[in-house]
Structures are given as C-alpha cells and as structure tokens.
RODO-2510 file (C-alpha; in nm, 4 decimals, decimal comma):
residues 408
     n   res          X          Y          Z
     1     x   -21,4948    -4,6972     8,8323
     2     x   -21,1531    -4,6246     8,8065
     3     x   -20,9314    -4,4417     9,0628
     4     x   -21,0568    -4,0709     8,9969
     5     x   -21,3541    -4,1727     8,9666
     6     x   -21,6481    -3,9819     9,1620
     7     x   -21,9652    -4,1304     9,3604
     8     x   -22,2115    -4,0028     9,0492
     9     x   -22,5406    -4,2143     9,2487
    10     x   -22,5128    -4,0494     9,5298
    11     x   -22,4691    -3,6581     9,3203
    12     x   -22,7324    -3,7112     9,0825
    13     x   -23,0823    -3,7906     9,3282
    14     x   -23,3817    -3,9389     9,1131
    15     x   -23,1451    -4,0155     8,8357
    16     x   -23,2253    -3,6949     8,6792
    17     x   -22,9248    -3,6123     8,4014
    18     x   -22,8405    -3,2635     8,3170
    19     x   -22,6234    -3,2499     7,9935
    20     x   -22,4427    -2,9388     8,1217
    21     x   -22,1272    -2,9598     7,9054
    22     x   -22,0805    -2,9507     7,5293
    23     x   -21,7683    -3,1792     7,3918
    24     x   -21,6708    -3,0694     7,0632
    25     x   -21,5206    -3,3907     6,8605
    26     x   -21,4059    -3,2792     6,5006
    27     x   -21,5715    -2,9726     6,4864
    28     x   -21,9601    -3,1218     6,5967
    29     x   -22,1400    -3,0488     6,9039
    30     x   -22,2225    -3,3580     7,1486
    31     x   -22,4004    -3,2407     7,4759
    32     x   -22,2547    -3,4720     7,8054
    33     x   -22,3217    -3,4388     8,1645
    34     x   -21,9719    -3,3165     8,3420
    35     x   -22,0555    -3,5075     8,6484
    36     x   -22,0770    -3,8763     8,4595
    37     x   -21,8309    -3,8094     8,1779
    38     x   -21,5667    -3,7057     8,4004
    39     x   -21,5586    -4,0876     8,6301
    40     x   -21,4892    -4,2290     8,2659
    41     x   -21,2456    -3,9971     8,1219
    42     x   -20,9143    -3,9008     8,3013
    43     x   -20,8997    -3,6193     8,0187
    44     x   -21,2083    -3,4787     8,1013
    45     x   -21,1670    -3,4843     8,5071
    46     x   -20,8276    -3,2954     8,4899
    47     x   -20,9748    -3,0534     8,3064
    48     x   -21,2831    -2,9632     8,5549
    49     x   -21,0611    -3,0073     8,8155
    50     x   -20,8800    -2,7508     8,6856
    51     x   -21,1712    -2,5353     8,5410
    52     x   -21,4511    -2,6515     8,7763
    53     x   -21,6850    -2,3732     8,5727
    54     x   -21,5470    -2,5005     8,1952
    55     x   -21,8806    -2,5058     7,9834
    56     x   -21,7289    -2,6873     7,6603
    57     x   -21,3768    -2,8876     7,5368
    58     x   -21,2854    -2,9510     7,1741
    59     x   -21,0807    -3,2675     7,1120
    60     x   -20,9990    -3,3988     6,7366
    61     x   -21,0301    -3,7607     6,7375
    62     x   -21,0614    -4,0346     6,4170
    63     x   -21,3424    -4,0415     6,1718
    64     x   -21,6459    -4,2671     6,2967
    65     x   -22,0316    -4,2459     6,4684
    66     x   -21,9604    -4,0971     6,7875
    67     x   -22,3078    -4,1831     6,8800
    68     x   -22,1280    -4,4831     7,1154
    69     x   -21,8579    -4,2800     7,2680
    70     x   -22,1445    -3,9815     7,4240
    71     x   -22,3673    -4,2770     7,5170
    72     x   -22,0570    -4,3948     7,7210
    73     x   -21,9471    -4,0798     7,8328
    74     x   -22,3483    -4,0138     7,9729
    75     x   -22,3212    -4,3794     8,1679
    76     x   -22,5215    -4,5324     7,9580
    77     x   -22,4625    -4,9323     7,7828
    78     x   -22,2575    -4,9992     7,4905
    79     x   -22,2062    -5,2963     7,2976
    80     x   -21,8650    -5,2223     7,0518
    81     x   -21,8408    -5,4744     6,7740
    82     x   -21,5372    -5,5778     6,5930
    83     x   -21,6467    -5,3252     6,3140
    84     x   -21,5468    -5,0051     6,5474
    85     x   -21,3671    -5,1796     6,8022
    86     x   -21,0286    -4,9734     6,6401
    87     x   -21,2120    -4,7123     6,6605
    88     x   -21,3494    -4,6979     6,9803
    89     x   -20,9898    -4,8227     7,1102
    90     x   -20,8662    -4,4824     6,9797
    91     x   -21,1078    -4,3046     7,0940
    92     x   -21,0067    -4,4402     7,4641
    93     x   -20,6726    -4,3720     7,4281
    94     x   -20,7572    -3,9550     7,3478
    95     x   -21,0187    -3,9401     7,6377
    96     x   -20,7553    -4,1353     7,8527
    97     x   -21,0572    -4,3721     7,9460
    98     x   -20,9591    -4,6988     8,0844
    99     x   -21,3403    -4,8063     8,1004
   100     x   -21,4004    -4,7502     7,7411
   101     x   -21,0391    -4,9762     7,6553
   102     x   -21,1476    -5,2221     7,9613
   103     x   -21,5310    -5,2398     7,7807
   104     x   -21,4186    -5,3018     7,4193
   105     x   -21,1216    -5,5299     7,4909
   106     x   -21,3345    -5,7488     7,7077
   107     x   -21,5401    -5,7394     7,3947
   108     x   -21,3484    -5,8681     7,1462
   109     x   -21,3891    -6,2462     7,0154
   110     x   -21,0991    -6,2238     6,7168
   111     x   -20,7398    -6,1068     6,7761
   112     x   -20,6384    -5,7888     6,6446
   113     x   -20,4245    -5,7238     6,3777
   114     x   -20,0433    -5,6472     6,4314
   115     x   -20,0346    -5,4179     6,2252
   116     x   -20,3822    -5,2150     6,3926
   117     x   -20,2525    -5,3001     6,7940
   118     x   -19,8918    -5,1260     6,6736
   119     x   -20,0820    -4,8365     6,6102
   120     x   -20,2920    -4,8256     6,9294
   121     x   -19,9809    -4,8756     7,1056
   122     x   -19,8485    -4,5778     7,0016
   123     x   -20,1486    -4,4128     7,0398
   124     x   -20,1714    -4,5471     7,4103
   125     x   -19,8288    -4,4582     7,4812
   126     x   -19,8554    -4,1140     7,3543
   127     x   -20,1653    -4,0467     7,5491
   128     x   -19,9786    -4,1814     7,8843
   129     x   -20,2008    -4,4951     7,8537
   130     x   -20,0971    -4,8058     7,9480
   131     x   -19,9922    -4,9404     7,6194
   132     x   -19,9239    -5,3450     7,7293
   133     x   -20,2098    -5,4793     7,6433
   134     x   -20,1150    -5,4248     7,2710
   135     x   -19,7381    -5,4186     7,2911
   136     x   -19,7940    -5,8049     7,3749
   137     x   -19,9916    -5,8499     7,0533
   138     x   -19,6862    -5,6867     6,8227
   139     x   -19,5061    -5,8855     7,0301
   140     x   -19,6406    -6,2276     6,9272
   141     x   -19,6032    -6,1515     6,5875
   142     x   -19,2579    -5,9895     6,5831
   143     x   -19,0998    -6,2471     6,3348
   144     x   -19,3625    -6,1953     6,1198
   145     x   -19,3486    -5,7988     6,1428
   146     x   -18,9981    -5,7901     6,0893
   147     x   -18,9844    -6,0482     5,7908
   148     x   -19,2531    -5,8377     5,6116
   149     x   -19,1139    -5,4590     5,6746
   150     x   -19,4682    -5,4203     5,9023
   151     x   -19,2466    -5,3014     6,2258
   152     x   -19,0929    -4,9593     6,1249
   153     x   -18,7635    -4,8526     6,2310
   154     x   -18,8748    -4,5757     6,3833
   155     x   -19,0659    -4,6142     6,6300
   156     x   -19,0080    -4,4604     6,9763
   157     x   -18,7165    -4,6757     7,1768
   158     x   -18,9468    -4,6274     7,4571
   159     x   -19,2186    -4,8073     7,3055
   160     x   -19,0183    -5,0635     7,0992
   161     x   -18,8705    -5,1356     7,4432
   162     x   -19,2243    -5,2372     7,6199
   163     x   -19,3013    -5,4039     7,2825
   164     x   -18,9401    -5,6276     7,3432
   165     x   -19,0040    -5,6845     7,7256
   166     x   -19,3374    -5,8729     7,6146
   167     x   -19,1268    -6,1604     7,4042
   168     x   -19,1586    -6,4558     7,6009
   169     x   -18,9611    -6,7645     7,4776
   170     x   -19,2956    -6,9014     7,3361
   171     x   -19,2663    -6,6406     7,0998
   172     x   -18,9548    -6,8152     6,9453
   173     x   -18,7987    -6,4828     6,8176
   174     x   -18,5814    -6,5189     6,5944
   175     x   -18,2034    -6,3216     6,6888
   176     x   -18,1051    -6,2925     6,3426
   177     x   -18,4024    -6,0753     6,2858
   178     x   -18,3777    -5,9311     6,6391
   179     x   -17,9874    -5,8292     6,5473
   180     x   -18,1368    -5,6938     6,1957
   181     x   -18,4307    -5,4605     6,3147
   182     x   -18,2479    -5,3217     6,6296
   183     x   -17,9676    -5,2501     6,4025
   184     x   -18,2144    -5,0715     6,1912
   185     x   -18,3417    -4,8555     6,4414
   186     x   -17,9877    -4,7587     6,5878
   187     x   -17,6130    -4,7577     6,5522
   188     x   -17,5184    -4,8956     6,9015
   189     x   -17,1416    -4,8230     6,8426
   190     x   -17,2417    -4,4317     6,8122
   191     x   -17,5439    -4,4611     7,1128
   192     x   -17,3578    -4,7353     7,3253
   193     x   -17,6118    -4,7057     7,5859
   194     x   -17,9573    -4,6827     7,4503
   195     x   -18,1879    -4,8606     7,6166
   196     x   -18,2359    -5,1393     7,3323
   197     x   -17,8989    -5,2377     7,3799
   198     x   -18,0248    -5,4459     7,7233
   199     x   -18,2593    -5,6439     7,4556
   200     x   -17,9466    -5,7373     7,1991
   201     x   -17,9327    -6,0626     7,0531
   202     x   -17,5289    -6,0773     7,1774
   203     x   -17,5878    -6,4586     7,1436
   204     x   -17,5399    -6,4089     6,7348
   205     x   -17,2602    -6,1648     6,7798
   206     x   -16,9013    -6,2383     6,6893
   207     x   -16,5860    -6,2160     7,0084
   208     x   -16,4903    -5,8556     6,7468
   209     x   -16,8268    -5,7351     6,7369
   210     x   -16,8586    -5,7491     7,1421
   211     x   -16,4916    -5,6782     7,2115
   212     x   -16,5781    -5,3370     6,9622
   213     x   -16,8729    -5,2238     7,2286
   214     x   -16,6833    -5,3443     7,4934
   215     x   -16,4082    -5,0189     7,4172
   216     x   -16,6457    -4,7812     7,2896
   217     x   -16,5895    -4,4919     7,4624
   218     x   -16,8821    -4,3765     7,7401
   219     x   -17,0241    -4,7447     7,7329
   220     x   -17,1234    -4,8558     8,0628
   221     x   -17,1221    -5,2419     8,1229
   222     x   -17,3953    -5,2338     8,4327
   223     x   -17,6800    -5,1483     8,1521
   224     x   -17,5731    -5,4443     7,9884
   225     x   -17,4282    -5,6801     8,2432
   226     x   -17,6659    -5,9781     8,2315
   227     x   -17,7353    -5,9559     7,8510
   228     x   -17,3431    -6,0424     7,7809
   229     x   -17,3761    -6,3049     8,0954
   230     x   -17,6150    -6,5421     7,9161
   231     x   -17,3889    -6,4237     7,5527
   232     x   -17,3571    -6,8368     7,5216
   233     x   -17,6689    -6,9632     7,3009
   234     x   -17,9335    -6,9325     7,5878
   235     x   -18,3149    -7,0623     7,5926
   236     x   -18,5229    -6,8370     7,3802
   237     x   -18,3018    -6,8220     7,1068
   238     x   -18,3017    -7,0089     6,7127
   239     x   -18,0402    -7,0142     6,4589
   240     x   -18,1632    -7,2166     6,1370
   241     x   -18,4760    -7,3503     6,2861
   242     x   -18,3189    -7,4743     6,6069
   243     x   -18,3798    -7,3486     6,9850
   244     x   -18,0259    -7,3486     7,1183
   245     x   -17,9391    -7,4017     7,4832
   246     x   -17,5857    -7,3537     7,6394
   247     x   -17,4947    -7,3535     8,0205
   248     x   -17,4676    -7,0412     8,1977
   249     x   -17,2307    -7,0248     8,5066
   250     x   -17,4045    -7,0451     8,8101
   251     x   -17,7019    -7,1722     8,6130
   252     x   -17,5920    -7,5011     8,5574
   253     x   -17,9644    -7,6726     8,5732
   254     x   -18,1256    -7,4169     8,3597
   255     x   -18,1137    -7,5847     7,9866
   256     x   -18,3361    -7,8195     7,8051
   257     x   -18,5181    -8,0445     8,0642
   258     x   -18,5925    -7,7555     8,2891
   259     x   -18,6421    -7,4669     8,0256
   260     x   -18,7678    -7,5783     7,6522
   261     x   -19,0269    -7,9206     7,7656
   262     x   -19,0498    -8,1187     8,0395
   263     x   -18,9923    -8,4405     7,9236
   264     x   -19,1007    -8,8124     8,0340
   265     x   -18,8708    -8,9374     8,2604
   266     x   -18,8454    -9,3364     8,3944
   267     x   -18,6090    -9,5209     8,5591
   268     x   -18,4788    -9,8694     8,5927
   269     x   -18,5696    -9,8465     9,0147
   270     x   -18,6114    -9,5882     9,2690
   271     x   -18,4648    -9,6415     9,6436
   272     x   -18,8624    -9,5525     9,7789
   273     x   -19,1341    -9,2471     9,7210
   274     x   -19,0177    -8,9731     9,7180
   275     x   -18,6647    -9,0842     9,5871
   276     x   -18,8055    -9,1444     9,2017
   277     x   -18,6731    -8,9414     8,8908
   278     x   -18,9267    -8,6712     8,8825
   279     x   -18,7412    -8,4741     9,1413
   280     x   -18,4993    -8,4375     8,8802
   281     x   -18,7742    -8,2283     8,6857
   282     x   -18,8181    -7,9871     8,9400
   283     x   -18,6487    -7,6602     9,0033
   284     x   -18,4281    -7,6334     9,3374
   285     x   -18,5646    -7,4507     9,5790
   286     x   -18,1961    -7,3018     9,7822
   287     x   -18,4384    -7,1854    10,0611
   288     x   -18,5814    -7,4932    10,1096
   289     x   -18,4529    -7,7218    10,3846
   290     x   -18,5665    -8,0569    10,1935
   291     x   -18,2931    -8,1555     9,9259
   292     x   -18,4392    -8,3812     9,6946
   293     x   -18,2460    -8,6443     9,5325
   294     x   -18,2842    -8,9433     9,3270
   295     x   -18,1838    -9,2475     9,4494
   296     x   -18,2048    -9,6670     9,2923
   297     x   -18,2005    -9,9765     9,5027
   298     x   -17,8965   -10,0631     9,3952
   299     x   -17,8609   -10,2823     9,1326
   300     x   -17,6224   -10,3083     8,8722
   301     x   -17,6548   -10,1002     8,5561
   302     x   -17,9204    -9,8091     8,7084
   303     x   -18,0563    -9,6168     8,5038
   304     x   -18,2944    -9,3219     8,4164
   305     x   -18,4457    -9,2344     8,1191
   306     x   -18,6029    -8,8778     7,9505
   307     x   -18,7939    -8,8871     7,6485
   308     x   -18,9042    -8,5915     7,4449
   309     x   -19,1766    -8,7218     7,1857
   310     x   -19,1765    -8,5133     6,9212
   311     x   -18,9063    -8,3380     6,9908
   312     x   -18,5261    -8,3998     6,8963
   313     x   -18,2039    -8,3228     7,0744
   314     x   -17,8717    -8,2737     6,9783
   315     x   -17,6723    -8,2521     7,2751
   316     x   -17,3256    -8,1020     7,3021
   317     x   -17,2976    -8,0706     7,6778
   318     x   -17,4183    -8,2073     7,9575
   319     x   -17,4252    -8,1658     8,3029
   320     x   -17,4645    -8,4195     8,6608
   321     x   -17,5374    -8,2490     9,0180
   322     x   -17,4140    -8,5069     9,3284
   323     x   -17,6373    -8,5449     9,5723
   324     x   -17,5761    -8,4676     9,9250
   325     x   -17,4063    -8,7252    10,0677
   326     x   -17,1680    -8,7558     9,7796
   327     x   -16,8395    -8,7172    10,0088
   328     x   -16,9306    -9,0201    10,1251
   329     x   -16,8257    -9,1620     9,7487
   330     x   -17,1750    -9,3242     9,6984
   331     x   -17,1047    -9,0956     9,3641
   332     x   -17,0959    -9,2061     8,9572
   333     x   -16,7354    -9,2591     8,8397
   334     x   -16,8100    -9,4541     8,5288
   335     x   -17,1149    -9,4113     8,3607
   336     x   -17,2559    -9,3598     7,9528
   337     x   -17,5151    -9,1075     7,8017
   338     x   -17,6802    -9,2879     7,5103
   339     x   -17,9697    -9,1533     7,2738
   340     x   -18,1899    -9,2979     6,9944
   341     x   -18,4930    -9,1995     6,8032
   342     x   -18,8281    -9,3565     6,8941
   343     x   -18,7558    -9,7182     6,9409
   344     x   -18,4557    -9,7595     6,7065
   345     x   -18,1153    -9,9131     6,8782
   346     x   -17,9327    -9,6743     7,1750
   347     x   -17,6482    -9,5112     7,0292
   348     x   -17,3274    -9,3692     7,2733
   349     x   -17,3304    -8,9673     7,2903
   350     x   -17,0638    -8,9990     7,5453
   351     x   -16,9061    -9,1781     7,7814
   352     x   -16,6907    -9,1580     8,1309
   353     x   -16,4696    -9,3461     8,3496
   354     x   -16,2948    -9,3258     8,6744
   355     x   -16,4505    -8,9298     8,7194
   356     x   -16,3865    -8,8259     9,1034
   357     x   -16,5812    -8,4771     9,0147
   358     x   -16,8793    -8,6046     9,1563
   359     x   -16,7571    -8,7159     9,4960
   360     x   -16,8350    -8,3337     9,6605
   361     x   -17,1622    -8,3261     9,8141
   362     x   -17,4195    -8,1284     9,5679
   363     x   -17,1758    -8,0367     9,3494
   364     x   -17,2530    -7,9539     8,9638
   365     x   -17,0279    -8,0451     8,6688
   366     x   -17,0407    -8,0009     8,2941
   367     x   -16,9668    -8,2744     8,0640
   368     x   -16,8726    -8,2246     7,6797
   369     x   -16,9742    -8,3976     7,4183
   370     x   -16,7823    -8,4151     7,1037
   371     x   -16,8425    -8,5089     6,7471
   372     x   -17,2499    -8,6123     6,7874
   373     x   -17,4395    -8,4628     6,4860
   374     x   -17,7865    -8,6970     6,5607
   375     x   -18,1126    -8,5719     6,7273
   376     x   -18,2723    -8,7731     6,9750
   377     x   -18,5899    -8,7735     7,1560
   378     x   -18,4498    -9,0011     7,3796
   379     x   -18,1499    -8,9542     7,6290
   380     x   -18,0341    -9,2312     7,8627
   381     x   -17,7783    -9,2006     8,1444
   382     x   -17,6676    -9,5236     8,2602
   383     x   -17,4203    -9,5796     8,5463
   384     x   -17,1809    -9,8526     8,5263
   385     x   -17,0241    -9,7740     8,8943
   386     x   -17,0154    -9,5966     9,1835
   387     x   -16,6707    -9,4372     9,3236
   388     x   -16,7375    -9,6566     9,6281
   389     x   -16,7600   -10,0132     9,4781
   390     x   -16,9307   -10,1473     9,7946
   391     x   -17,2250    -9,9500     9,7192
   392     x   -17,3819    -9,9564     9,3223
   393     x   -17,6677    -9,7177     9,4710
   394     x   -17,7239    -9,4763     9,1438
   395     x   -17,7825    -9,1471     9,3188
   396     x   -17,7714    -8,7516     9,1530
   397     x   -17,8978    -8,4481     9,2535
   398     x   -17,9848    -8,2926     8,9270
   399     x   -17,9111    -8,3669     8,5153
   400     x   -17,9529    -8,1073     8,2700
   401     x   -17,9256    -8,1165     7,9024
   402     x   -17,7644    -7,8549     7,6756
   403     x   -17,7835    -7,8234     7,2628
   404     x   -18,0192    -7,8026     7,0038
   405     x   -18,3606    -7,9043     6,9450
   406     x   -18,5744    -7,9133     6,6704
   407     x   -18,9609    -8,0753     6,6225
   408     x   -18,9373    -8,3830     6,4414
***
C-alpha cells in the first residue's frame, strides 16, 4: 500500500465490492469501487478527499485495453507483459499510481528502450512522479542518444538535470558530446547560471572559454565551485577513447589505482601481516585511528608491483604518500618507476634521486613524468635508498597513478 493508502479489509466486511464510481478514460465508461481505487491512485484519493460525494472523473490517457488498468484499480491481479508494459507505465504515471509502476517494473525481463523510458520520464516528471527509475535508463545510453540525435534539445533542464545526476563513471560519457548537447540546449554565456552549468564538461574547455564565464556578468562561482575544482582531466572523463585521470588538490590518492580498477598488487617483501601492499589499495579512512602503511624487511632493492591485465596506462604523473614515521628519515630519496607490457623487458617512466620531500610524516607529493608516450599494464616502483642509509626499510603510506588508460 503506499502512504495514502486506506485499510480497504477492514471497510469492505464479507468482501462484498460496490462499483460506486464511474472513471471515464477517453470518452468510455469503466465502473470502479472509490474505496479500492483510491489506495492505488494518488489522483483518485485527492480528488475524494476533496469531493468525498464525487460520483464520476474523466481522465484522457493513451490508446490501449484498459481492461488491466480497472482490474487494478478494483484490487484485483494483473500480469503486464512486455507488449503493454509502455502502456501500462503511462497509464501509472496519469493515475499517479506507484503500485501500478512498482507492479509492471518488477515485471519486466528485457530493458526498455531509450528512446520509450525518455518518454516516461517526462511523463513521470510531469505528473510529479518520481521519474529516476527511467532517467537512469537514458542515462546509460546517453552516448548513444546524443550520437544519433535521439536526446532532444529541448527537454526540460529540470529533467535533463535528474537524467545527468544518474551518469555514473561506468557510463563512460563521453565530454565532447556532453560539451555538444548541453551547448545545444543552452547558451551558458547568456544563462550563466542554469542549473546544467553544475554538470559542464569544463575538463574539455579551453583557459578563454572558462576565463569568458568566469566575467560574465551575474555569474555566481558557488553554483559552480566544485565543477571548475576537478577542471584538470578527472575520472569519468574520455578524450579519443581514453579515460583520463589528473590529480586534484587535496585529492592526491584519488586517480587510477583507487578510481578506474583495482589492480594486482605484489611486492618483493612485507615487514609482517598487516604491513603488505594491499593497504595501499584501500581508501584512508581520516577518522580512523589505525594508519595503515606498507612496510619491507629491509632488503636492498624493495619493491612493489601493480598490474592492470587488460588494461594499459600511460602515466604522466605520479604521486608517493610517507608514512608516519617519515621524520624519522626511514623515507625514499632515490627510487625508479618502471612499466612494461605483459612480460616484455621493464622500461624507466621516471626516475629520482636525493628527494627530501618525503621525509614529513604522511605527507603526499606529486611526481611528473615527462616525455613517456607507452601504455603499460604494469607499473613498478622500486626504491634504491632510504634518506636514512642505516635503514633500507621500503616504507609509503599511499601511491597513486595519474594519466590515461585505454583496454588493450
């Protein structure tokens, strides 16, 4: 029952059904009882509880056998069928009947079309239905949508906005499309503050095209504050195929490990359980009393590992957390980052000597790379030694990976 919902059991003794109310649906007469129709409709309970002595209501709805819907609306059984499950989905949407859309959804063995759960969204959205359930559906198949002219440009920004907040970074949207459509739907140099402009692609945007917003007259930053905070390539974005990740301040162990895949990660020792590499695969918990660490025995050369399968990596940064004891200069000074491609030779990406960055207890630093064109689905960051050269103890709080990556 849903939340307006009467007790019908206990008003109707002996089951007896009186079909005291005629619903006229496209001009022909269905009789209902008030009592039962009105726990499935909110349409029909606002209006007896407005007009408690209302003998009839005429609705228009979409062609189709309403036989269903008044069996429904009378309490009895349905069984929708992927023939009039649009249909009946509209039909929900006009009586504002969450059991109808609950019954038929739960129903459903095949995926709707994009195209059909667009429509329903409106529909939902214009009956003050939640519309979600659909938007997600559009949303899966935005790329698609958008490449084939199937997503209009004008649909409500109210709806187009519930349809964006569904894009999850397994949808791999693509910003050059993004930039395209929302560009299509509205000038945000004249309307610097609609409410798409949270959901721009600034990622593909040129320093003019931002610095142009930035001075537009009546443009308030706070709408758009953390949109031009992850501007930098970001998780969830593609340019040419790849899924681009950059570092974000204060984010500085949010990129390709801990983001696109966790990857397979080894080591050449660990100090003892609990001190192995894995803990640099989880994300930091700052309330959390524990701080986690990896930590080798000690021997020259330590080393750990990450490997990616079927995945490549191009990386152009990279970045090292200290763990927290680094004062103590048990810290990397001289170490290199290699890669390679299944089990071909390690190639250099980049190496370091005599850093002192690392000597500040749980302290993060990024590292560029320069000139490294190759993908690699594995990365390898070998120490050669340790700021204090008493103690070759390989030990980091946290390594993250930033660049491209592309299935191989």
């Amino acid at each position: 029952m849903t939340k307006y919902s009467l007790n019908v059991e206990s008003l109707l003794p002996n089951g007896n059904v009186d079909y005291d109310f005629t619903l006229i649906i496209n001009d022909k007469k269905y009789m209902i009882n008030s009592l039962i129709a009105s726990t499935h409709s909110k349409k029909l309970f606002n209006l007896f509880f407005e007009d408690p002595i209302a003998t009839e209501c005429s609705i228009k709805g979409p062609n189709g056998d309403y036989g269903e819907v008044i069996n429904f609306l009378n309490g009895n059984k349905i069984n929708p069928s992927p023939y009039n499950a649009i249909f009946l989905f509209s039909v929900s949407n006009i009586l504002q009947s969450t059991d109808l859309f609950e019954i038929v959804r739960d129903s459903l063995t095949e995926p709707l079309d994009p195209t059909d759960a667009l429509n329903l969204c409106q529909e939902s959205f214009q009956n003050q239905m939640d519309c979600e359930y659909f938007a997600k559906i559009v949303a899966l198949s935005f790329n698609s949508m958008v490449s084939s002219n199937k997503l209009p440009s004008n649909i409500d920004h109210s709806i187009l906005d519930i349809i964006l907040q569904n894009c999850t970074p397994d949808n791999d949207i693509d910003p050059t499309l993004l930039k395209n459509y929302l560009d299509s739907t509205t000038n945000i140099i004249d309307n610097p503050n609609d409410r798409l402009l949270s959901l721009y692609p600034f990622s593909i945007c040129t320093i003019e095209q931002i610095n142009t917003l930035l001075n537009t007259k009546g443009f308030n930053i706070n709408k758009v504050k953390d949109t031009l905070l992850k501007r930098t390539l970001t998780s969830n974005c593609r340019v040419d195929n790849f899924s681009i990740y950059s570092p974000i301040p204060g984010k500085l162990l949010e990129g390709i490990i801990h983001l696109f895949q966790t990857p397979e990660v080894t080591c050449s020792s660990s100090y003892k359980e609990g001190y192995d590499p894995t803990v640099l695969l989880e994300k930091e918990d700052p309330s959390s009393p524990s701080k986690k660490y990896y930590c080798s025995k000690g021997g020259p050369n330590e080393w750990i590992q990450f490997k990616f399968n079927s995945y490549g990596i191009n990386v152009t940064k990279y970045a090292i957390k200290s763990w927290y004891g680094a004062s103590n200069k048990v810290s990397p000074s001289s170490w290199v980052l290699y890669g390679r491609e299944g089990d071909s030779d390690w190639e250099i990406i980049d190496s370091r000597d005599d850093q002192t960055c690392l000597c500040q207890d749980g302290h993060e630093e990024v590292f560029d790379v320069t000139e490294n064109k190759n993908f690699y689905t594995s990365i390898k960051l070998e120490q050669l030694k340790t700021y204090n050269q008493r103690n070759k103890v390989f030990a980091i709080a946290g390594f993250e990976l930033f660049g491209k990556v592309k299935h191989l």
